[in-house]
FIROMAR-284053 format. One record per residue: residue in three letters; x, y, z of N, C-alpha, C, O in turn. Coordinates in steps of 0.2 Angstrom, whole numbers, plus 5000, padded with zeros to 4 digits. Example, Ala and Ser with C-alpha at 12.3 -4.5 7.8 and 13.67 -1.06 7.14 Angstrom:
REM residues 2
ALA506649725039506249785039506649845039507149835042/SER506449895035506849955036506450005039506750065040/
***
This chain:
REM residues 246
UNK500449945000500050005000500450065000501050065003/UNK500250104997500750174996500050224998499550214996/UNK500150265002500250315008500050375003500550405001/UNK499350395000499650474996499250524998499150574995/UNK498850495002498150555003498250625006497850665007/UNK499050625008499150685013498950765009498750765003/UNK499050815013498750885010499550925005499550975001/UNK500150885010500750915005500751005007500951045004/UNK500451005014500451095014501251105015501351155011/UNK501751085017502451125018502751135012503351155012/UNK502251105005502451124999502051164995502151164988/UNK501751184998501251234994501651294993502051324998/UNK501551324987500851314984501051274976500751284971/UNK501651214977501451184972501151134971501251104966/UNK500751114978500551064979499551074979499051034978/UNK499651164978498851174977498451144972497851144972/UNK498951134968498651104959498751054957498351024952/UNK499551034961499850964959499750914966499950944971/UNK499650874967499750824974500350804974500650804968/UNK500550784977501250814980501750724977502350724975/UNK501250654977501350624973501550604965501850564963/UNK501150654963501550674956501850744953501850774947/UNK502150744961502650804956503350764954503650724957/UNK503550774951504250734946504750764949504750814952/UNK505050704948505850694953506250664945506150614943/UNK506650704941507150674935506550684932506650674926/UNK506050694932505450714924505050654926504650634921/UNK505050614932504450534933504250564940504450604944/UNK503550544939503150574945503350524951503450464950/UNK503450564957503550544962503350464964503750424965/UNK502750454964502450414966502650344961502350294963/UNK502950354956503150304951503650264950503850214947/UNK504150324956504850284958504450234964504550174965/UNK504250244966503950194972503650114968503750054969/UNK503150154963502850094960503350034957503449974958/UNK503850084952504350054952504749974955504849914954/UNK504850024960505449984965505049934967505249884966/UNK504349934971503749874970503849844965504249794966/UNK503749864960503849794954504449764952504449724948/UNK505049794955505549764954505749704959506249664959/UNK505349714964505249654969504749604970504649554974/UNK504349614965504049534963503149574967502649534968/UNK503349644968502549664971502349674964502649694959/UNK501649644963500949684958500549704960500349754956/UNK500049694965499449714967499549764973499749744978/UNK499449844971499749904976499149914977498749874974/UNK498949994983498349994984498550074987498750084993/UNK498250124982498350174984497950224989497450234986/UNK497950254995497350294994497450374996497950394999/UNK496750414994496850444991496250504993495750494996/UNK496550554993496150634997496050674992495650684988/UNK496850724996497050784991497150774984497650734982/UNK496650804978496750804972496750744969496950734964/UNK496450684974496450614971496450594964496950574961/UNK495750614962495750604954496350614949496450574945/UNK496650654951497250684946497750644946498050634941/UNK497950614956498350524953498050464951498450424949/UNK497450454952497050414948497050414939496950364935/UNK497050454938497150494931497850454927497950414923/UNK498250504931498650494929499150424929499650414926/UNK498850374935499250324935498750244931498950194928/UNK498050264934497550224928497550144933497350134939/UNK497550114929497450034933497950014933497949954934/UNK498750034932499350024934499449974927500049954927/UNK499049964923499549904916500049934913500549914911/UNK499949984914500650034909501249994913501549944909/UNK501350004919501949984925501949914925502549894928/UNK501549874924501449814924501349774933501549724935/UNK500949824934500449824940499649824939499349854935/UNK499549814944498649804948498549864953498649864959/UNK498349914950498249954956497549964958497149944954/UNK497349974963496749964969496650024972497150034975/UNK496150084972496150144975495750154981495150144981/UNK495950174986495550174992495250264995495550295000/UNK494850284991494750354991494350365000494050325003/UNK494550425003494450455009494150525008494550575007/UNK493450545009493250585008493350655013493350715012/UNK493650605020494050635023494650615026494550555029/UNK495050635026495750615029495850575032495250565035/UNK496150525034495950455041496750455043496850425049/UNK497150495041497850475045498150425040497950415034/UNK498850375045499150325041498450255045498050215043/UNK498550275049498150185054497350215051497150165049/UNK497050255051496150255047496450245039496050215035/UNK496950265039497050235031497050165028496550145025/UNK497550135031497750075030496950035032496549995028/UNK496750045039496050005039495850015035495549965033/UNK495650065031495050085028495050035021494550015018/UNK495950015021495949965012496149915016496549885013/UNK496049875022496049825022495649775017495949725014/UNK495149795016494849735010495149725006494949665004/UNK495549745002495849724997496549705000496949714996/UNK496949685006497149635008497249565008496649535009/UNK497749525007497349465007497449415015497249355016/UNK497649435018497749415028498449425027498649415032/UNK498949425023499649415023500049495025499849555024/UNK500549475027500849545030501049595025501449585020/UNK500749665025500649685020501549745021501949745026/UNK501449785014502049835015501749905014501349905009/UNK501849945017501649995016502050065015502550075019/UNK501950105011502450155010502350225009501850235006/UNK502650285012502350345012502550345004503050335001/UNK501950375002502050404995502350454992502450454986/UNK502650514998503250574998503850565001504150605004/UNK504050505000504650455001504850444994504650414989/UNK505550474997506150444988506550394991506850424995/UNK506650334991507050274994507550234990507450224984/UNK507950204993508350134990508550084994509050074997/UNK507850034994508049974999507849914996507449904991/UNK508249854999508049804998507249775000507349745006/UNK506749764999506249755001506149675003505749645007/UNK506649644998506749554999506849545007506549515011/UNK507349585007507849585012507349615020507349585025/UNK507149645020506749695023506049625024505749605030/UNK505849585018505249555022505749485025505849485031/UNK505949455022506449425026506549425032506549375035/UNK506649475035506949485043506149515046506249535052/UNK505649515044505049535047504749455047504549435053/UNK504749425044504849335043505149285049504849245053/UNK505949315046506249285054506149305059505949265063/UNK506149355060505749385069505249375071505049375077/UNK504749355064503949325067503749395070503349385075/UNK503849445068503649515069502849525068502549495063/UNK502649575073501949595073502149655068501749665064/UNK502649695068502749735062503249765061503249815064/UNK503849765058504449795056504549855051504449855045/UNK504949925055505049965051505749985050506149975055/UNK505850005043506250025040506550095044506350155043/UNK507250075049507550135052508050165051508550125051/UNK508150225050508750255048509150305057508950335061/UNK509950275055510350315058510350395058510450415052/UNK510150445062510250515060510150555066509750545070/UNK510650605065510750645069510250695071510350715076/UNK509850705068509250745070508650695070508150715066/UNK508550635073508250585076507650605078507150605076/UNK507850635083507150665088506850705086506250715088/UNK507150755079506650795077506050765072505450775070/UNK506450715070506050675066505350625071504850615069/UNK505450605075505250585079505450515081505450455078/UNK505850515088506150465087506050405091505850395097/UNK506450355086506250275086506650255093507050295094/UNK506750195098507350185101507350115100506850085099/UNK507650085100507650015098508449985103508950025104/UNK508349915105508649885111509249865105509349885100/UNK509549815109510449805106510149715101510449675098/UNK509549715103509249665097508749685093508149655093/UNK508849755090508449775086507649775086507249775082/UNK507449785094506749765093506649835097506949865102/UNK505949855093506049945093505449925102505049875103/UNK505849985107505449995113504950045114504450045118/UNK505250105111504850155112505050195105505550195102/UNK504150235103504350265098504050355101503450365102/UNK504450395101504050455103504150445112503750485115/UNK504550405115504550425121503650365125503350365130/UNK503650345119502950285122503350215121503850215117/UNK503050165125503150105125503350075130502850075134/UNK503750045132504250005136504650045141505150085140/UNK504350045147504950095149505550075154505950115156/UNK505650005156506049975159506549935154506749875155/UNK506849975149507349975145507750025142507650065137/UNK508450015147508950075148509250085141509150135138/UNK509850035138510250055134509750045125509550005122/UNK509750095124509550095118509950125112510450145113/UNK509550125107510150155101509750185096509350155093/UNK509650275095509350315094509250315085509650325081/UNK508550285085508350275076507750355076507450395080/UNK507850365067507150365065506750325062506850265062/UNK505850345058505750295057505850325047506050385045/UNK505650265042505750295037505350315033505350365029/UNK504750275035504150275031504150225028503850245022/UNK504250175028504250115026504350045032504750035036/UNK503750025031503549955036503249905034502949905029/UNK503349855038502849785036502449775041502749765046/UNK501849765041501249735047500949695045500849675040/UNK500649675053500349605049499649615052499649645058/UNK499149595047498449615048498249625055497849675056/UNK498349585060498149575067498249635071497849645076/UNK498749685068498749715072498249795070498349845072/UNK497749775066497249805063496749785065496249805062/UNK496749755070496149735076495749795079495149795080/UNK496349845081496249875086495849965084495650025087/UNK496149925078496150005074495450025072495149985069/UNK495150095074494650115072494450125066494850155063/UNK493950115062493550105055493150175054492650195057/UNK493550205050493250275049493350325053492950375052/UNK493850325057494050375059494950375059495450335059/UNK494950455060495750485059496250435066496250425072/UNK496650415063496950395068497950385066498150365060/UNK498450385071499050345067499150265067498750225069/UNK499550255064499650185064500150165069500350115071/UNK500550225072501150235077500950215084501250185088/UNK499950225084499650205092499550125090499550095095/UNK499550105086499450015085500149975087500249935091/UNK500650015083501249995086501750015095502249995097/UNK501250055096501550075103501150025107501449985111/UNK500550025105500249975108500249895108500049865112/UNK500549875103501049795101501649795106501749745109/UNK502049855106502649845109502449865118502849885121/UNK501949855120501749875127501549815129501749785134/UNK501149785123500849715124501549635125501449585128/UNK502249675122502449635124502749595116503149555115/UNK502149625109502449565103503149625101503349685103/UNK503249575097503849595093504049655086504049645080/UNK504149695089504149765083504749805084504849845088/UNK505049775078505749775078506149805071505949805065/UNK506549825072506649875067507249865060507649825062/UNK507249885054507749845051508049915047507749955044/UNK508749895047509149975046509049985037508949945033/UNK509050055037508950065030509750125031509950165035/UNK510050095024510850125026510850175016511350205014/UNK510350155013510350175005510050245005509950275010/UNK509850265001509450324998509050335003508750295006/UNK508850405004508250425009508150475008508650515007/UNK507450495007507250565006506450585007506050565003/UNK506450625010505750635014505850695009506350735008/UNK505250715004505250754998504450815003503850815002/UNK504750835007504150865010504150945010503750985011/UNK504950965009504851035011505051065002505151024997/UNK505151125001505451144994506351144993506751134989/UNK506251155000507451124999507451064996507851054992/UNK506850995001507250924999506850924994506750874993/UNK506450974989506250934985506550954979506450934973/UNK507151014981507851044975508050984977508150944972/UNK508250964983508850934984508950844982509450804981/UNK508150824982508050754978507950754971508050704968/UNK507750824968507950814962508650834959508850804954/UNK508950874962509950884962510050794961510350774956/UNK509850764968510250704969510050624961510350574961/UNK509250644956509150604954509350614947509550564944/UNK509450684946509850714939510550714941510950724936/UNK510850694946511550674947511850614946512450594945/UNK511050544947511350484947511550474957512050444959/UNK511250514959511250454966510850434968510750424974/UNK510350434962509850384965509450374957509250414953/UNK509350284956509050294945508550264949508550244955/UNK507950254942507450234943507650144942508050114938/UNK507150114947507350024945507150014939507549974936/UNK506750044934506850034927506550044921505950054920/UNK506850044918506550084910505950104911505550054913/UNK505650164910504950194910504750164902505150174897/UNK504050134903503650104896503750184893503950234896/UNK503550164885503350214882502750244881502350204879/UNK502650304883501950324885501650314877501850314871/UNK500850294881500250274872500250334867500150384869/UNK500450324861499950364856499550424856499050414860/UNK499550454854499050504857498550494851498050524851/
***
């Protein structure tokens, strides 16, 4: 699932016309580097949803054959957050541990690798964490000397001392149970699902992302990821089809 319904206000105003998932990054709409990197890992059925200016990525990304994808759209007439989001497209789920991705996210990870180790842990859910010095501004993750995240935002666990300062990236894997708890139809995070997994005791635990990162939120990072895509530090997984005939 990719994550796009946000309002994109700290990039206004050119987000008043354009949604902030298809402003282009190298001349390819934002959101298509993501579809991308899904199909280069054996993902086909995405499931996008969708708010501000929905139609206009609906429009333009279609039912995904171009890409050689299935896409699935889960419109929000009002906002739900990530956790009112993600419940709202459970139906198109199939009970298996789903991945999920903020949509204004530029990334380079292994995804194999990443369900892999949400696999071996038998995790209730694993997020994709980065090392960084402004951690806490980001809001920050802590995680124990066996990678199992304790507290996120100063919530969780708190009779565990030594920890090692993460962010989170916007990328994770869950697995449907813990969508139990989560409210239907209304705004909510997906961060209280997981504060509340690791209080309960299951396993959510973190797995380092050390490649490409970019939070395309403000108008510096969004000079500054397209700087880095026209420079080649970061390609697309691959060959964009050619657009139909007109």
């Amino acid at each position: 699932m990719i994550l796009a319904a946000g309002l994109g206000t700290r990039l206004r105003p050119l987000t008043n016309t354009i949604p902030k998932p298809l402003l282009p990054i190298a001349g390819t709409p934002l959101i298509v580097w993501n579809l991308l990197l899904l199909k280069r890992h054996g993902i086909h059925d995405v499931v996008i949803n969708l708010h501000h200016l929905g139609p206009m990525i609906e429009q333009a990304l279609g039912n995904g054959s171009r890409y050689g994808l299935k896409i699935y759209y889960s419109h929000e007439p009002v906002i739900l957050g990530t956790g009112g989001g993600i419940k709202q497209a459970e139906c198109h789920f199939s009970g298996e541990p789903m991945l999920v991705l903020n949509g204004d996210t530029l990334f380079e990870l292994d995804l194999d690798a990443l369900y892999a180790c949400h696999h071996r842990r038998q995790a209730a859910a694993t997020l994709a964490l980065r090392s960084d010095p402004d951690a806490a501004r980001w809001g920050l993750v802590e995680v124990d000397m066996e990678d199992r995240i304790v507290r996120i935002t100063g919530r969780g666990k708190t009779d565990v001392a030594a920890t090692k300062p993460r962010m989170f990236a916007g990328v994770h894997i869950l697995s449907p149970r813990l969508l139990r708890d989560v409210p239907k139809g209304k705004a909510s995070s997906i961060i209280d699902a997981y504060v509340a997994a690791i209080e309960r005791g299951d396993a959510v635990v973190g797995y380092e992302l050390t490649g490409y990162w970019s939070d395309v939120g403000t108008p510096e990072r969004y000079a500054q990821a397209e700087h880095d895509a026209t420079s080649g530090l970061i390609r697309l997984s691959e060959r964009l089809p050619a657009a139909p005939l007109a």
